[in-house]
GUPALUM-739725 format. One line per 10 residues: number of its first residue (from 0); for each residue x, y, z of N, C-alpha, C, O, CB. Coordinates in steps of 0.1 Angstrom, whole numbers, padded with zeros to 4 digits, always signed. Glycine has a CB too. Example, Ala and Ser with C-alpha at 12.3 -4.5 7.8 and 13.67 -1.06 7.14 Angstrom:
2
0 = +0132:-0057:+0078:+0123:-0045:+0078:+0132:-0033:+0078:+0142:-0033:+0085:+0113:-0045:+0090  +0128:-0022:+0071:+0137:-0011:+0071:+0129:+0000:+0079:+0134:+0011:+0080:+0141:-0006:+0057
This chain:
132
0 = +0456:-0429:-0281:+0453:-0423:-0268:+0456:-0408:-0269:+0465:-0403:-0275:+0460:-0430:-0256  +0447:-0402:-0261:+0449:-0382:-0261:+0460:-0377:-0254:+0469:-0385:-0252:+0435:-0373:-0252  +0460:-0369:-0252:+0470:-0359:-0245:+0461:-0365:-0230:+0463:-0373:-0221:+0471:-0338:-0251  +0452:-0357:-0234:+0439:-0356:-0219:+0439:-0368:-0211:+0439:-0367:-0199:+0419:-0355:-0225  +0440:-0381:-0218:+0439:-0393:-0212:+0455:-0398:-0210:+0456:-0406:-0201:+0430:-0402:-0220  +0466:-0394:-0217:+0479:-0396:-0210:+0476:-0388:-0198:+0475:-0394:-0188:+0492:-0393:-0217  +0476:-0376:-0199:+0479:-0368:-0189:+0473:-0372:-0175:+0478:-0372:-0164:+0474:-0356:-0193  +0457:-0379:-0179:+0447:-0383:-0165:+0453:-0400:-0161:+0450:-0405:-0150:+0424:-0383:-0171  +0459:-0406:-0169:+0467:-0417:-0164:+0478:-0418:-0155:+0482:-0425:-0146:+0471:-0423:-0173  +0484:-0404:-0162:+0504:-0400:-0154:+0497:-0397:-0138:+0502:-0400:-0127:+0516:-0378:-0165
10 = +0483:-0388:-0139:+0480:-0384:-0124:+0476:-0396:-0116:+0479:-0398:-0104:+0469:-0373:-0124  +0467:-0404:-0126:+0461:-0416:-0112:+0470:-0421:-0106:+0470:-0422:-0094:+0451:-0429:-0115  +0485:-0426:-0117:+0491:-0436:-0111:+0505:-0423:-0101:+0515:-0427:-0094:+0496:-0449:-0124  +0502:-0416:-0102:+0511:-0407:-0100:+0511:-0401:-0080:+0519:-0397:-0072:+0506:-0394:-0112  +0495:-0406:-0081:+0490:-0401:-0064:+0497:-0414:-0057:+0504:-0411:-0048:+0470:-0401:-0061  +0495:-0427:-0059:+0504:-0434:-0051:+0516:-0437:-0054:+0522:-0445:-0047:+0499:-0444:-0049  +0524:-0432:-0064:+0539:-0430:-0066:+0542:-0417:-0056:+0554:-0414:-0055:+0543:-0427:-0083  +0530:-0410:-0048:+0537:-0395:-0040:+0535:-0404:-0028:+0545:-0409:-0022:+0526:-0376:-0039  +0522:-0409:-0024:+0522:-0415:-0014:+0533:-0425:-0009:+0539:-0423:+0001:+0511:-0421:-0015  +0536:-0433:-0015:+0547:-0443:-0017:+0557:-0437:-0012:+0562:-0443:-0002:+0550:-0446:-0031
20 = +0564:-0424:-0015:+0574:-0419:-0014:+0575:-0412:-0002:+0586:-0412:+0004:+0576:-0412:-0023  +0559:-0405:+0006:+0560:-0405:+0018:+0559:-0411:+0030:+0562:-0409:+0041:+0557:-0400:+0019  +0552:-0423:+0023:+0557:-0440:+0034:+0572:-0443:+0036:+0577:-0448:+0046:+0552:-0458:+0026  +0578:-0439:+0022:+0594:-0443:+0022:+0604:-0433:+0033:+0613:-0435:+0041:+0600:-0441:+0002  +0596:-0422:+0028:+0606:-0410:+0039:+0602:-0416:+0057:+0610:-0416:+0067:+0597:-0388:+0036  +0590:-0419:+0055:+0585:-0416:+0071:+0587:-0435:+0075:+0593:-0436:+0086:+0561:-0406:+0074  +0586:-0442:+0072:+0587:-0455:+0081:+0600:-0459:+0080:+0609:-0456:+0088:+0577:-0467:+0078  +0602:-0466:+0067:+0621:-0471:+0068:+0630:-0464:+0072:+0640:-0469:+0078:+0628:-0475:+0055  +0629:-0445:+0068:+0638:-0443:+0070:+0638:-0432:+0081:+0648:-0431:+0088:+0644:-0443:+0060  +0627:-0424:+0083:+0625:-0417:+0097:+0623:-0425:+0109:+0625:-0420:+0120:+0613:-0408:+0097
30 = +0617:-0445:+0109:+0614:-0454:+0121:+0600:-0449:+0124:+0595:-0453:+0135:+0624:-0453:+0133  +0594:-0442:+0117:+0575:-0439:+0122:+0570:-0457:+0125:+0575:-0467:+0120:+0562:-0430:+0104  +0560:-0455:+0132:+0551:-0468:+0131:+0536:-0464:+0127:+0526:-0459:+0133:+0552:-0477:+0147  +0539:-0469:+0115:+0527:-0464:+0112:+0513:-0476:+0112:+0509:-0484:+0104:+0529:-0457:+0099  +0509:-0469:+0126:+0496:-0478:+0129:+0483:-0473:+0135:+0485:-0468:+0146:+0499:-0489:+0138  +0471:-0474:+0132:+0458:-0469:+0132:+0446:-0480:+0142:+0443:-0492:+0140:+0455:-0468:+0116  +0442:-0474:+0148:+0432:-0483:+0153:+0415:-0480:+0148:+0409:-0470:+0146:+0432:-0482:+0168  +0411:-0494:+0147:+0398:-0494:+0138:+0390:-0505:+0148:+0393:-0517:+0150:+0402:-0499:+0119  +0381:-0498:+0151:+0368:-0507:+0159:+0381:-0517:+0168:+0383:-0529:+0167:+0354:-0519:+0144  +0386:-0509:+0177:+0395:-0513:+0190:+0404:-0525:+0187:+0408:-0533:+0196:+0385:-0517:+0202
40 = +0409:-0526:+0169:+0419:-0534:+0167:+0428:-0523:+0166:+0424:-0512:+0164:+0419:-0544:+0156  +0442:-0527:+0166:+0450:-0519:+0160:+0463:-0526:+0147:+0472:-0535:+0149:+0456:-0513:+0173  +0461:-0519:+0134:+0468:-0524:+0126:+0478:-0515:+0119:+0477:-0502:+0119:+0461:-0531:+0118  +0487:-0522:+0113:+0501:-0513:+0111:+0493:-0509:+0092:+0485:-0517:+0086:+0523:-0527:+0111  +0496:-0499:+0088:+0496:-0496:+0074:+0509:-0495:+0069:+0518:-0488:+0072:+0490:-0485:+0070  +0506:-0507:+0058:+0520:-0513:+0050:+0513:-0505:+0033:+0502:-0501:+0030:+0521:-0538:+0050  +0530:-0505:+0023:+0528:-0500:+0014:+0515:-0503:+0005:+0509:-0496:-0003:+0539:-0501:+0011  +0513:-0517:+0008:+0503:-0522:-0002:+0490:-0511:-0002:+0486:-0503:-0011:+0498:-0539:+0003  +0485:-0512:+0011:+0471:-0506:+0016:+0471:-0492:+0011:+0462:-0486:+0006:+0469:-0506:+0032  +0483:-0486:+0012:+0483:-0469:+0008:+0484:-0468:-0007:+0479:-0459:-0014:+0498:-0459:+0014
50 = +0491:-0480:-0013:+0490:-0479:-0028:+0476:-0480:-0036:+0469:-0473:-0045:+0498:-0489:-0034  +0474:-0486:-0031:+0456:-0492:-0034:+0447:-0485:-0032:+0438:-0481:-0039:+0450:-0504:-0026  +0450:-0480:-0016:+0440:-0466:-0014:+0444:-0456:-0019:+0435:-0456:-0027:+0436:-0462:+0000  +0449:-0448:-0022:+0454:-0438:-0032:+0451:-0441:-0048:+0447:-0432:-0055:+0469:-0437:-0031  +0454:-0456:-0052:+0452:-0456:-0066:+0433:-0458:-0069:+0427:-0455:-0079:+0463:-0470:-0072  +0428:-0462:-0059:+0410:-0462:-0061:+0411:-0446:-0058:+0405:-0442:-0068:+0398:-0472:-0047  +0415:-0433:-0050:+0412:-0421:-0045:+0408:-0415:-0061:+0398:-0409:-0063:+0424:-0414:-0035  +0424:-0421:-0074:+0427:-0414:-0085:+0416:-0419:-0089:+0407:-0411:-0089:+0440:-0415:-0094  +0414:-0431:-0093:+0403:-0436:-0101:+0387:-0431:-0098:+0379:-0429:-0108:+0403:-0450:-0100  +0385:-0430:-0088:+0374:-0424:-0084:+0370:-0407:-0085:+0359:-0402:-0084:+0374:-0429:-0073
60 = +0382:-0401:-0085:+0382:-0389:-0087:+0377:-0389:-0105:+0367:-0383:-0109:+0397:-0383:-0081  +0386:-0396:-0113:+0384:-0396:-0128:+0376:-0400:-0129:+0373:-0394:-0140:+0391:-0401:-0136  +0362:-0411:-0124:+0350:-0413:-0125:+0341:-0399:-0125:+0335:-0394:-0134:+0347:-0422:-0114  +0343:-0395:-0108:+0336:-0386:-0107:+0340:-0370:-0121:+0333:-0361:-0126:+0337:-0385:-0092  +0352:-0373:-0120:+0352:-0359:-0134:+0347:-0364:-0146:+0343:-0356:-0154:+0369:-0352:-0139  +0347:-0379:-0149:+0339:-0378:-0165:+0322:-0380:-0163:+0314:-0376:-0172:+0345:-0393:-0176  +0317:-0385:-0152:+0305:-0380:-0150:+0299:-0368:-0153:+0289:-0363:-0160:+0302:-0381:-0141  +0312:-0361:-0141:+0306:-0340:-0143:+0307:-0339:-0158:+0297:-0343:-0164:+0321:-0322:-0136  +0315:-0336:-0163:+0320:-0334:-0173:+0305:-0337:-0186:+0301:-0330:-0195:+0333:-0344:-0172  +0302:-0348:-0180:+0293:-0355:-0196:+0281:-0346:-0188:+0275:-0337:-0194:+0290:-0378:-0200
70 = +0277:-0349:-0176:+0264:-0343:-0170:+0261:-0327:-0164:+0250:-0325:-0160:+0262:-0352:-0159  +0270:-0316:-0164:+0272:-0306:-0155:+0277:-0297:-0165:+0281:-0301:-0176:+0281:-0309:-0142  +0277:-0282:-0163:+0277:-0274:-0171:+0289:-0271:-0166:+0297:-0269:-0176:+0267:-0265:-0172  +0296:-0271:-0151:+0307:-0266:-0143:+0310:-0277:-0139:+0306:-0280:-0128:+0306:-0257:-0134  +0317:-0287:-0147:+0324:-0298:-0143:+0336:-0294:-0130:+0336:-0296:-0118:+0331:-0303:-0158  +0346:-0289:-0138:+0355:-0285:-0129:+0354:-0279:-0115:+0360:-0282:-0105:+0361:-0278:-0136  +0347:-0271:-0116:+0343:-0265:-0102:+0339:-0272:-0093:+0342:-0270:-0081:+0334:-0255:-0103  +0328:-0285:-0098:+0320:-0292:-0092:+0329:-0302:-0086:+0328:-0305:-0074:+0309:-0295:-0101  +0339:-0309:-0096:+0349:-0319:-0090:+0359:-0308:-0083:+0359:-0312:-0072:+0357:-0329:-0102  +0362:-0303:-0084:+0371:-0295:-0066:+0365:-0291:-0057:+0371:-0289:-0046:+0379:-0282:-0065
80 = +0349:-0287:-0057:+0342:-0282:-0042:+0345:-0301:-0037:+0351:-0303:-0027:+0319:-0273:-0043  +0340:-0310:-0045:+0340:-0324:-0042:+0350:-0333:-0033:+0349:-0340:-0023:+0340:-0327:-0053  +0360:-0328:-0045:+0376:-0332:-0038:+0377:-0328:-0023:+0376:-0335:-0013:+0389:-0323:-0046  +0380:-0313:-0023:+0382:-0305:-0011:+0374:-0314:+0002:+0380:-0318:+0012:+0374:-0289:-0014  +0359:-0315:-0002:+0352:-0321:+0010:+0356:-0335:+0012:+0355:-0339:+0023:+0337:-0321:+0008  +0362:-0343:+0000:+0364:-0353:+0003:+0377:-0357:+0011:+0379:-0366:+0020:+0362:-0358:-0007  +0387:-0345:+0005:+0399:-0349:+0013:+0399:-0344:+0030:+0406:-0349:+0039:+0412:-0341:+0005  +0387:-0332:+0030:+0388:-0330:+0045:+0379:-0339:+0055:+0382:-0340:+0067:+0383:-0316:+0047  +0367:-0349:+0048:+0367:-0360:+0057:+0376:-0370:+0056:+0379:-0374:+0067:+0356:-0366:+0055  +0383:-0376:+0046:+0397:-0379:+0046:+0409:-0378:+0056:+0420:-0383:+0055:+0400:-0374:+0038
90 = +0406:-0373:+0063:+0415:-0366:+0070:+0411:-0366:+0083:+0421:-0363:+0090:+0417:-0354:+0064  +0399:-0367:+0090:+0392:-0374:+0100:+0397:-0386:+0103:+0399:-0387:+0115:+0379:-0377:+0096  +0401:-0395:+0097:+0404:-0409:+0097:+0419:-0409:+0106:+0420:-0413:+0118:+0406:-0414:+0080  +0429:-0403:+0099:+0441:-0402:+0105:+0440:-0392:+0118:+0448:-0394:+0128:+0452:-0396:+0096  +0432:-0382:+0118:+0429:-0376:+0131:+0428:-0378:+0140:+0434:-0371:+0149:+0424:-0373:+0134  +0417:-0392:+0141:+0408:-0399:+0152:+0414:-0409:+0155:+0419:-0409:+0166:+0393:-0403:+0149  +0416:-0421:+0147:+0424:-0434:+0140:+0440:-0437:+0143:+0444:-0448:+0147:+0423:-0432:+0124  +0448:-0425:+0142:+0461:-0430:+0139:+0471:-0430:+0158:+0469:-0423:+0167:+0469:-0417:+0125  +0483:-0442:+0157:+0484:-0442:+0175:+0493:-0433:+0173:+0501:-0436:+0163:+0488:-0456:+0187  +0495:-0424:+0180:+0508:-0419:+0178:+0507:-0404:+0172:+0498:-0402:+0164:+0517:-0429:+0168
100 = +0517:-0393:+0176:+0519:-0382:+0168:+0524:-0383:+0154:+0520:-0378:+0144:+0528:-0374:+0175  +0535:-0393:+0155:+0542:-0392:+0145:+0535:-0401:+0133:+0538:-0399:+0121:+0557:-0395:+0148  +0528:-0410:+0137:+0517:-0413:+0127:+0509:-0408:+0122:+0507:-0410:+0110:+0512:-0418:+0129  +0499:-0400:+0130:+0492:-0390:+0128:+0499:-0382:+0114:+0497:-0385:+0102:+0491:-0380:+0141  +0504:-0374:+0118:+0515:-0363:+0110:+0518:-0370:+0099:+0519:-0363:+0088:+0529:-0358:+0117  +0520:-0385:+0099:+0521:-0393:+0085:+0514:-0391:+0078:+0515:-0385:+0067:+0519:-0405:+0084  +0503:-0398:+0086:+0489:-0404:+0078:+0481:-0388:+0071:+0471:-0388:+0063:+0476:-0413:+0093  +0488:-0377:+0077:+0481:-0365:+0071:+0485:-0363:+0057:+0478:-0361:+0047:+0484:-0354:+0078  +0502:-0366:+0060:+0511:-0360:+0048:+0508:-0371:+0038:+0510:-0369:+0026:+0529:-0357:+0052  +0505:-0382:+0041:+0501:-0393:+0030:+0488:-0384:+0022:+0491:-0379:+0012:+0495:-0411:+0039
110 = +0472:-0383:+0029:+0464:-0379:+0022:+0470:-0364:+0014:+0469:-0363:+0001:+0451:-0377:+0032  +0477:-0355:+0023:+0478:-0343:+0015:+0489:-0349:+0002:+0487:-0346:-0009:+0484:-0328:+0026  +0496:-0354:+0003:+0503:-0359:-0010:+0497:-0364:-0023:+0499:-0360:-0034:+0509:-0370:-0006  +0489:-0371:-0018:+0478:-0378:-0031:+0466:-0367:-0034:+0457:-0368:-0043:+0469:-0393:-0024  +0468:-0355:-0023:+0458:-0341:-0029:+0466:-0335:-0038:+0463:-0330:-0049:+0455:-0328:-0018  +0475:-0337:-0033:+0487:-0326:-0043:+0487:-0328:-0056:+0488:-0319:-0064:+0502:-0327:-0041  +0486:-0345:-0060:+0484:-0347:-0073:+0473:-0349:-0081:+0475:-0349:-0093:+0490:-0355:-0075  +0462:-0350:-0078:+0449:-0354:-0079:+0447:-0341:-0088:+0447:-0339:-0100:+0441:-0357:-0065  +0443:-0332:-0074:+0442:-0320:-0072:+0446:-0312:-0091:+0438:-0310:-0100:+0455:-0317:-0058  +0457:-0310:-0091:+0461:-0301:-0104:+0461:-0311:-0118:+0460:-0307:-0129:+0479:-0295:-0102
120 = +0460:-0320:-0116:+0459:-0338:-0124:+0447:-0337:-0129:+0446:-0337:-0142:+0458:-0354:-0113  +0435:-0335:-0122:+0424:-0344:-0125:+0414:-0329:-0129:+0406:-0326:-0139:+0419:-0355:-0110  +0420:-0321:-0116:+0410:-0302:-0120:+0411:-0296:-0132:+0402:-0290:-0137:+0417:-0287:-0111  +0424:-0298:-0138:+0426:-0294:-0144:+0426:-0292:-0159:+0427:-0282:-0166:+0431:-0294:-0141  +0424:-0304:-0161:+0417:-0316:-0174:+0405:-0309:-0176:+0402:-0305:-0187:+0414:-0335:-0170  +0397:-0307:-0166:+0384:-0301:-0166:+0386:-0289:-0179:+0383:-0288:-0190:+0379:-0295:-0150  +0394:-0281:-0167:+0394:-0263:-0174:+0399:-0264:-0186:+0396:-0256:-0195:+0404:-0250:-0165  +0409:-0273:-0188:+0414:-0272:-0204:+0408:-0276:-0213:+0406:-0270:-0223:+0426:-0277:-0207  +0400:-0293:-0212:+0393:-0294:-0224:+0378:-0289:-0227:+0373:-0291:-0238:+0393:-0306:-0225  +0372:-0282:-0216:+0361:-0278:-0214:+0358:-0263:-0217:+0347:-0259:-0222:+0360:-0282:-0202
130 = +0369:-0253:-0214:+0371:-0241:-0208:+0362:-0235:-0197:+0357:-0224:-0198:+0371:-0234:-0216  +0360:-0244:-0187:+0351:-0235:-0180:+0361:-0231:-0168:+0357:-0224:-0159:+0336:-0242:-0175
């Protein structure tokens, strides 16, 4: 296995090891309730759901960069205008969705967490094995 592909493994699994950590700060031990309403149910988000959704966010991001990558002249550029848009409809969800301030403010710092790593993880792979 490469450097390129340790490196894009340490990131996928790396976005829900951030996430994880800010479920851990904000429910057990700040007391957040973290719960969202969806088509007029309302359900709590437990660690499972954020791991899972974060670990498809990584995988799907690494889809979409080996596509660019094999098909696009500007891989890299192309997967961060991508990201960007994706994380800011992303982010709709907890906006509209979440009950509560202090959920809200969760459910933000959850997505921006799994940006954080993605983000320099996945962009970055681009610019170095590529140089663009």
């Amino acid at each position: 296995m490469n450097t390129f592909t340790k490196r894009l493994l340490v990131t996928v699994i790396g976005a829900p090891a951030a996430a994880l950590a800010v479920w851990c700060l904000a429910v057990p031990l700040a007391g957040v309730v973290l719960t969202v309403r969806q088509g007029g149910v309302t359900q709590t988000v437990g660690p499972v759901t954020i791991a899972l959704a974060s670990l498809l966010a990584g995988l799907a991001g690494w889809a979409l960069l080996a596509a660019l990558e094999r098909f696009s002249a500007r891989p890299g550029r192309l997967w961060t205008i991508t990201a960007l848009v994706v994380l800011i409809v992303s982010l709709l969800g907890p906006l509209g969705g979440a009950v509560g301030p202090a959920a809200t403010l969760t459910l933000v710092l959850l997505h921006l967490a799994v940006a954080a790593v993605l983000f320099p993880g996945l962009g970055r792979r681009s610019t170095t094995s590529l140089g663009t």
